[in-house]
N, C-alpha and C positions, 0 to 999 in steps of 0.2 A: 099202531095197534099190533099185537102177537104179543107169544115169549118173550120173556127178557131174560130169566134165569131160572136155575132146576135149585128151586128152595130147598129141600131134604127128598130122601128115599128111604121109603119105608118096607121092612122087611117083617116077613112074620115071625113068629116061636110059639113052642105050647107054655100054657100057664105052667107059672114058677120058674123060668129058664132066666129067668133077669140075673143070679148069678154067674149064672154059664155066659151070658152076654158081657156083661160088665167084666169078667175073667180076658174074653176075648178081642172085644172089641175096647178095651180100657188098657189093659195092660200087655195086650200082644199088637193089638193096633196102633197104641197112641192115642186114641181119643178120650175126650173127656166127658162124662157124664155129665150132662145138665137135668135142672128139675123139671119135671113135665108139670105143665099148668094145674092150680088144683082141679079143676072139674074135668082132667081126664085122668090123674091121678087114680082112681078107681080100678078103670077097664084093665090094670096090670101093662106091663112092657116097661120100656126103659127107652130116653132119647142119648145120643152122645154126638159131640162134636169137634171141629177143629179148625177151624178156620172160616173156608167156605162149607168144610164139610158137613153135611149134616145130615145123618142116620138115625130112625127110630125105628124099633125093635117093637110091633104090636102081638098082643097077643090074639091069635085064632084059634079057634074052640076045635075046629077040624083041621089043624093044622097040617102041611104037607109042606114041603120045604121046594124049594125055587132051585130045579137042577136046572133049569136052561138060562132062564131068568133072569141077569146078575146085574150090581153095580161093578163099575169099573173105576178102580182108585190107582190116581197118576202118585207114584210114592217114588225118592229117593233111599238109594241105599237096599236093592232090589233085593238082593244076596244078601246082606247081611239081616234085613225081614224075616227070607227064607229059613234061614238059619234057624232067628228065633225061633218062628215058627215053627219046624220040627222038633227041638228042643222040648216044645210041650206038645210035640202029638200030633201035632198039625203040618199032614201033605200036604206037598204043591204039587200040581200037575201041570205040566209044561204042554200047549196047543201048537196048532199050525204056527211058525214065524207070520207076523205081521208087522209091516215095512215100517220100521223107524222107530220101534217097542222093542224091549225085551217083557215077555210078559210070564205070568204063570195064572195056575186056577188054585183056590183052595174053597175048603168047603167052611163054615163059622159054625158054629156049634150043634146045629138045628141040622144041617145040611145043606141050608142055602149056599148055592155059589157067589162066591166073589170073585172076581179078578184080580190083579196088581198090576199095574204096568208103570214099566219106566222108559223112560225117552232113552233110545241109543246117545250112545257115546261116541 
């Protein structure tokens, strides 16, 4: 009995940001949009995934964005991410080293923080 795995993480945004999501999390991230079941269809947001990943994007009426808060995605190709990343606008802020990561922070379109991290080499 307990845990056995972390199904999705869901993030907020204000109404109408599913473009700005789908921008970011689809074609700067990598992942892919799936359809969100009909009968949540309505409430607005967007889900995306990839593999084991999987992120949904709800929408909150009072929305406030998650600076402390974040998901942590283990990604290859740390640098050349970053790259992207700024290309369209998008900082990384680089934190304390922690032992056997190269990591950065960036914020997704909202403000919510993400992380990146990649396994040392």
């Amino acid at each position: 009995m307990g845990l056995v795995q972390l199904d999705h993480i869901q993030l907020a945004m204000p109404k109408g940001g599913e473009e700005l999501g789908r921008r970011f999390y689809c074609e700067l991230l990598g992942l892919a949009e799936v359809e969100k079941p009909d009968n949540l269809r309505a409430r607005g947001g967007c889900w995306f995934e990839k593999d084991a990943i999987k992120v949904h994007l709800g929408v909150e009426v009072d929305f406030r964005p998650a600076r402390k808060a974040h998901p942590a995605f283990l990604v290859e190709g740390l640098e050349a991410l970053v790259t992207r990343l700024a290309q369209a606008g998008v900082t990384a802020k680089r934190d304390e080293p922690l032992a056997g990561y190269d990591r950065v922070y960036v914020d997704d379109p909202f403000g919510n923080r993400i992380e990146l991290m990649e396994l040392d080499k």
